[in-house]
N, C-alpha and C positions, 0 to 999 in steps of 0.2 A: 622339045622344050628349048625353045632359043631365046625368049625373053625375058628369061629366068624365072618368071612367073609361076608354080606349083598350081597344075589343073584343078579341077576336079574333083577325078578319078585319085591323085595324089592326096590331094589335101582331106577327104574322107577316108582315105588309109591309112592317116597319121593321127585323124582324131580319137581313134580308140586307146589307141599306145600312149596317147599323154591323160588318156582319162584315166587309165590302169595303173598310172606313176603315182608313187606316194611319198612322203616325206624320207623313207628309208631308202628307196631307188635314189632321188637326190643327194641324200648323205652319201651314201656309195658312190658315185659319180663325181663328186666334190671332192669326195677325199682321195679315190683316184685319179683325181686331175691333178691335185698337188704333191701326190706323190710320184706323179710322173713328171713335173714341174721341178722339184728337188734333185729326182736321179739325172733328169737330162741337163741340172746345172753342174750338177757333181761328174757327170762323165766329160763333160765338156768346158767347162769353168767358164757357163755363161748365163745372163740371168735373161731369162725369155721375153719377158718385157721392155728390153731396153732393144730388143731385135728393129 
């Protein structure tokens, strides 16, 4: 894969994982984002966005 491009073979292995996603995987992954967004500003006193 050197054109960054997702085959195939890829991209039919990916389709089932986002059909199986529901609103509760989303909410968990959100909320995990932001709470690793707060601890790595609090361990480091920087706000990620402004990177």
């Amino acid at each position: 894969m050197t054109d960054g491009l997702l085959t195939d073979e890829q991209l039919k292995a990916s389709v089932p994982m986002q059909r199986e996603g529901n609103i509760d995987d989303m909410a968990g992954i959100i909320l995990f984002l932001a709470n690793l967004k707060t601890s790595s500003k609090r361990k480091y006193g920087i706000d990620l966005y402004q990177v």
